[in-house]
C-alpha positions, 0 to 999 in steps of 0.5 A, spaced: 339 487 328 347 486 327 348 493 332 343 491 337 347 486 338 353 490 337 349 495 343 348 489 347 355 486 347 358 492 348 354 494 355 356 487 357 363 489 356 363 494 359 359 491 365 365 485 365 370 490 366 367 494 371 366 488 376 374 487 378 371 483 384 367 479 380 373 479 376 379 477 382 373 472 384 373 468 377 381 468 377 380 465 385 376 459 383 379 458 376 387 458 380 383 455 386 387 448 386 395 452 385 394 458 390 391 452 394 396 447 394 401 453 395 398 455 401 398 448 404 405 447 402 407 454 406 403 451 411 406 445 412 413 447 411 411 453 417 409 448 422 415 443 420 419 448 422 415 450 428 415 443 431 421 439 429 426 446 431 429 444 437 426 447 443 431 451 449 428 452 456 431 458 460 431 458 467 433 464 471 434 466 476 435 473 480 440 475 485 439 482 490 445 486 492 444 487 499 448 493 503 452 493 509 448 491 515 453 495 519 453 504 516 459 506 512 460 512 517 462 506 522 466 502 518 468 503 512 468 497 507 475 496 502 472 493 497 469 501 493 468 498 486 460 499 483 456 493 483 456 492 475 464 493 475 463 488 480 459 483 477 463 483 470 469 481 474 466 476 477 462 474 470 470 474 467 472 469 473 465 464 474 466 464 466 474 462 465 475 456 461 476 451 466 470 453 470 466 452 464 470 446 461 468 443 468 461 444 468 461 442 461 464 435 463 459 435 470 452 436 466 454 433 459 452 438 456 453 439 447 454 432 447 453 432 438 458 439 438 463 436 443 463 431 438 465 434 431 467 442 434 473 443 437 474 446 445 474 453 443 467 452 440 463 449 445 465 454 450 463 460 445 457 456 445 455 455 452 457 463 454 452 465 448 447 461 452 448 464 459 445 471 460 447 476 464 442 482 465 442 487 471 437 491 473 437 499 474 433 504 479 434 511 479 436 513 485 439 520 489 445 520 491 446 521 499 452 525 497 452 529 492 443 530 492 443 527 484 440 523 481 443 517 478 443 509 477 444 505 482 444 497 481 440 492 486 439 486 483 441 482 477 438 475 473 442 470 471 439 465 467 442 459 461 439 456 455 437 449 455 436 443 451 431 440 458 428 443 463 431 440 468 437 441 465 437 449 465 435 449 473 441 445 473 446 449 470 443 455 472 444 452 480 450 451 478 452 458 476 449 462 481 452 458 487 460 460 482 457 467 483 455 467 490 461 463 492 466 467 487 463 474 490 465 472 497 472 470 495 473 476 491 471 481 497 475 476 503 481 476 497 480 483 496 480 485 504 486 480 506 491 483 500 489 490 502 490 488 509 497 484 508 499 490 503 498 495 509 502 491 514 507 490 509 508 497 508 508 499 515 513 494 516 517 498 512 516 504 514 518 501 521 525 499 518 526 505 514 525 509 521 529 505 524 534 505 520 533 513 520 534 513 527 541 509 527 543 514 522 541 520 527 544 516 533 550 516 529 551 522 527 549 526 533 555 521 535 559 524 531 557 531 532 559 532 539 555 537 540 554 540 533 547 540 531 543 545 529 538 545 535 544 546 540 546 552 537 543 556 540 545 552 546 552 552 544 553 560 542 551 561 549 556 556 553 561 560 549 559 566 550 558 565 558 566 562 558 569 568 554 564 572 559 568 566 566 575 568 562 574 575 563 574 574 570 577 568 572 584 572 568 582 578 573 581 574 578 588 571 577 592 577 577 588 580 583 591 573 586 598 573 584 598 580 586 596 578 593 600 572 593 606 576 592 604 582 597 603 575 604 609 571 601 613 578 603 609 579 609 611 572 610 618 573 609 619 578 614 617 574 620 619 568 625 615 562 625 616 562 633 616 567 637 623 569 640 624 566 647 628 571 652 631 568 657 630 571 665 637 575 664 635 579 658 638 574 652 634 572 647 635 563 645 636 562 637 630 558 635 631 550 631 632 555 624 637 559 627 641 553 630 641 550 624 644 556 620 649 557 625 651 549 626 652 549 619 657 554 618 660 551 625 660 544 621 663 548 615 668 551 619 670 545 622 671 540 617 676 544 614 679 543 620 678 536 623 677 529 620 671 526 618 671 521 624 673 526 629 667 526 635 665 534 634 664 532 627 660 526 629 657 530 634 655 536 630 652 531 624 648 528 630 645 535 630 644 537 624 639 530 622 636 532 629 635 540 626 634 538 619 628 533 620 625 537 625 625 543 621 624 540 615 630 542 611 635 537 606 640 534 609 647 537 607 651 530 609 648 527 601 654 526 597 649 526 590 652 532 587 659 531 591 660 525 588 658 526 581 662 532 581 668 527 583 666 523 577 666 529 571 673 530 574 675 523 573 672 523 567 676 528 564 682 526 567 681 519 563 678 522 557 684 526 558 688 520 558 686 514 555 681 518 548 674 517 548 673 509 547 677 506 553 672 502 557 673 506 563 671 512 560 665 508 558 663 506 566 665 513 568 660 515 563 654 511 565 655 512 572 656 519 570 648 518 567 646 515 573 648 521 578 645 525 574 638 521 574 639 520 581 640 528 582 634 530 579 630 526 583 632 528 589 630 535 586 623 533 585 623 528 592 616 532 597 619 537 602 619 534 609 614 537 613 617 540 619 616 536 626 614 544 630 609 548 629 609 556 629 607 560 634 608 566 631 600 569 630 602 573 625 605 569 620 600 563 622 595 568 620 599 570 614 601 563 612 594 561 613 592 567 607 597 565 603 595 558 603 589 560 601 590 564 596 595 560 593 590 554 593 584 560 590 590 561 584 591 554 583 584 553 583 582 559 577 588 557 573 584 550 572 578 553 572 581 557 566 584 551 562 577 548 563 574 554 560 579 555 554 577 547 553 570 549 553 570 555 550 574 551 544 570 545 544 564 551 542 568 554 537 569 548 533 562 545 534 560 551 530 565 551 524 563 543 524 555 545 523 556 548 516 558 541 514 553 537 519 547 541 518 545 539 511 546 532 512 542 532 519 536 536 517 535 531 511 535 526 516 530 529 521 526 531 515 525 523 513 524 521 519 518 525 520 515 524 513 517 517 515 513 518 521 507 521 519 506 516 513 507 510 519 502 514 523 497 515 517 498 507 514 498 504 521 491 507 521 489 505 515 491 498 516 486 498 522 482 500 518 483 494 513 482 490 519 476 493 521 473 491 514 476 485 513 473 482 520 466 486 517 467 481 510 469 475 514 464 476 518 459 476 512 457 483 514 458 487 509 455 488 501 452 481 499 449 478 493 443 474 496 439 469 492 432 471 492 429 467 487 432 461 485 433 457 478 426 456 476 423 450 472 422 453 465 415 450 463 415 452 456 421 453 451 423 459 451 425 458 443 422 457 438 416 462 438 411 456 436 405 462 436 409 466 432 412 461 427 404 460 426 401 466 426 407 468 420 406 461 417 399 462 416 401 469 413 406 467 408 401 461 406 396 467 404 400 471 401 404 466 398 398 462 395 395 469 392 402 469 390 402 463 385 395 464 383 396 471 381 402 468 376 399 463 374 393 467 371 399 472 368 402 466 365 396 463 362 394 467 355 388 464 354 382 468 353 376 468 357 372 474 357 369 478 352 374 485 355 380 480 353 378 478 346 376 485 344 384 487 347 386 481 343 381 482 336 380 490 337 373 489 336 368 488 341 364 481 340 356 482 338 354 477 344 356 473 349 354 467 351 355 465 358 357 458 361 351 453 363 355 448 367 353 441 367 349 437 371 357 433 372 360 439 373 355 441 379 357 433 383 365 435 381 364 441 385 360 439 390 365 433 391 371 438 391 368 444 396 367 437 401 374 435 400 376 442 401 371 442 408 374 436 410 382 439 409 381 445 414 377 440 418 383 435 418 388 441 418 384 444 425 385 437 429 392 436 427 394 442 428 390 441 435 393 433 437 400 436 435 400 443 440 396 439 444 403 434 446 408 438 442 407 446 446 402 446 451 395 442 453 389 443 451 386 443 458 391 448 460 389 453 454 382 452 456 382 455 462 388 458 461 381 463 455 377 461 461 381 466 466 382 471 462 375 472 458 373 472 467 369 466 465 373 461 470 
């Protein structure tokens, strides 16, 4: 009896051990409540979370980069930076402090933050709210023939507290995007324009100064330059070659000078007058000799106011102004041969420092002054002319010959000058050269520079007409800020899906410890584990008619919770995340239903 029962107890423990379902099932119901009020508890929490987090709308908005209207090959655009490079520079300037600041105080915008953080704060706030995402394409390069990444558009959005708010601020910020872009390429031009003139303007004062400096410095060379070198070795050359032959000129001419004025010498200007019985009539010259020595003669003999002495001066002024000659009768010489004799009779007499050896001496200067002037006076020109044709024809040689003379000695003093002058401007280009080809070499750098900013300042110009005509690359808003119509945090859907995992597990959690955490015995494999020996019989548990009416009760309760807990999790996603309707047509749609 005892080992059938013992048998039969022990085919029943090993039927309760291998049933572990059964088992978990047990465990199940016996830490229904725990694992119960856990999940719910997680659940609540998961929800509260859900709907009293504070939700923050995005609006965005998308802006297109546009290129040129007018090609680059036309007209070429000063602003060559990439359009991300552009975007950040623009973001750092939209995003300064007192851009943000004035935003901030334009929208009210973190009242509660303003309220207990310091400036710094709220800002690093507001720029963490902004976001600023471009979007690439691939592209090949029209240069190079590689693909590449090209930027053509770019989303600005901003996180608000309402959705009105967020369209706002988004507005906000991309019209300082839009208006800071075209300043920034208007700015960009006109700097680049303004520096360029500037430049050339420079470059047109330096050149100027160039050019004074050459001017002076060909002033000062006088003809000493390296590119009239040539020039000048030829001038003096070509005068040494004209002296050479102006000397043998010269000589030829004296030469010939001397040989007329001989042949001159032996002829008469007049010819001879024969008078009818054979005798020959002295001519004006003749007379004058003869009546010279007659007019000696007898003023050794006769006084000065004897009539034949009167008669002969008479004659002798009428042949000296005819034929040209000094008049014997001035008493210059006479008179100063006079006062040197009286002077020495004086100095004689009186010594050296008597007042009248002093008056003699004065007149003694004044004669001699007198003399010499005298002796420079122009001969007087005879009032006859020859008739003699030989000496005329001599004398007319003689005249040009000594007027060709007169004219090579000049040529020669003016050849000497110039070959001189050549002379010294080849030992002053040494010391000129250096200076005047760093000054040439200057101003043709200076010049080239000029040339090529001036055409770079035309250019600029071209572009930035091309900018202020708002032809160039712009940012174009193509689809403005948006009135977001959910939130784009929290995930409410999310924070459910993982509230409802999290209670699972955590409700499985507590009973699976609770069941650890009880000692109590309750199947016959736990008493056999615990005594060491294997029950004879096991009675099963018969519940009680109270039993069945608590139970009954309990899986009502439990019916009517996830009821309840279905239609508040409706009514409150119905007004806290999105209408009801709006999710109903919305599963309609997608199934093909609606």
């Amino acid at each position: 009896m005892v080992q059938t029962a013992k048998s039969g107890s022990s085919e029943q423990i090993t039927k309760a051990g291998g049933t572990s379902l059964r088992e978990f099932w047990h465990v199940a119901r016996r830490r229904r409540l725990i694992m119960a009020g856990t999940a719910l508890l997680i659940a609540i929490v998961g929800t509260a979370i859900a709907f009293l987090w504070p939700a923050v709308y995005r609006s965005k908005a998308t802006i297109l980069i546009e290129e040129q209207e007018i090609p680059t090959d036309l007209v070429r655009s000063t602003v060559t930076s990439y359009a991300d490079q552009r975007i950040e520079t623009i973001k750092q300037q939209v995003m300064s402090r007192a851009s943000l600041w004035k935003i901030v105080e334009q929208f009210g915008l973190y009242q509660s933050l303003r309220k207990r953080s310091p400036t710094e704060e709220v800002l690093q706030e507001f720029v963490q709210d902004i976001h600023i995402d471009v979007i690439n394409v691939k592209v090949v390069d029209k240069r190079s023939q590689t693909p590449t990444q090209a930027t053509i558009a770019f989303t600005l959005a901003y996180d608000g507290e309402t959705p009105e708010l967020a369209q706002k601020v988004t507005s906000e910020l991309t019209s300082l995007f839009l208006g800071e872009n075209l300043k920034s390429r208007e700015r960009h031009a006109q700097q680049t324009t303004a520096f360029l003139k500037q430049e050339a303007e420079n470059l047109a004062h330096h050149i100027e100064e160039l050019e004074k400096k050459i001017s002076a410095l060909k002033h000062k060379a006088d003809g000493a330059l390296p590119e009239l070198t040539q020039l000048n070795m030829q001038i003096m050359n070509q005068a040494d070659r004209e002296l050479l032959d102006a000397d043998r000129d010269i000589r030829s001419l004296e030469e010939r000078k001397q040989f007329l004025a001989g042949e001159l010498a032996t002829l008469k200007p007049n010819t001879p007058i024969i008078t009818a019985g054979g005798d020959r009539i002295f001519d004006s010259g003749e007379r004058l000799k003869a009546l010279r020595a007659q007019h000696a003669s007898a003023s050794g003999n006769l006084s000065a106011d004897h009539p034949d002495i009167i008669r002969m001066k008479q004659e002798l002024a009428s042949l000296e102004q005819e034929t040209g000659a000094e008049a014997l009768g001035d008493d210059v010489p006479k008179r100063l041969a006079g006062e040197r004799a009286r002077l020495a009779t004086l100095t004689e007499r009186f010594g050296a420092d008597h007042p009248d050896v002093a008056r003699t001496k004065q007149t003694i200067v004044a004669l001699e002054r007198e003399l010499k002037q005298l002796a420079h006076r122009p001969p007087k020109k005879p009032l006859f002319k020859p008739e003699n044709p030989a000496y005329i024809n001599i004398q007319s040689q003689l005249s040009s010959t000594t007027a060709s003379l007169e004219s090579l000695r000049k040529t020669k003093i003016s050849l000497k000058q110039r070959a001189e002058e050549m002379a010294k401007r080849m030992e002053r280009l040494p010391e000129i050269e250096p200076v005047y080809l760093d000054y040439l070499r200057d101003r043709e750098n200076a010049v080239r520079k000029h040339q090529e900013i001036t055409f770079r300042l035309m250019e600029a110009q071209v572009s930035e007409g091309l900018e202020v005509q708002r032809k160039g690359e712009r940012f174009t808003l193509i689809d403005p800020a948006d009135l977001p119509a959910l939130p784009a945090r929290p995930n409410r859907p999310v924070i459910f899906v993982l509230a409802g995992f999290l209670a699972v597990v955590g409700g499985i959690g507590a009973g699976a410890a609770s069941e650890q955490l009880d000692e109590t015995i309750r199947t016959a494999q736990q008493l056999a584990q615990t005594a060491g020996l294997a029950p004879l019989a096991v009675i099963p548990y018969l519940p009680l008619e109270c039993d069945v009416t608590r139970a009954v009760r309990w899986r009502r309760i439990a019916q009517l919770g996830v009821v309840g807990a279905i239609a508040a999790g409706v009514v409150l996603g119905h007004y806290l995340w999105l209408p009801m309707d709006v999710v109903w047509f919305t599963a309609l749609r997608k199934l093909g239903l609606g």
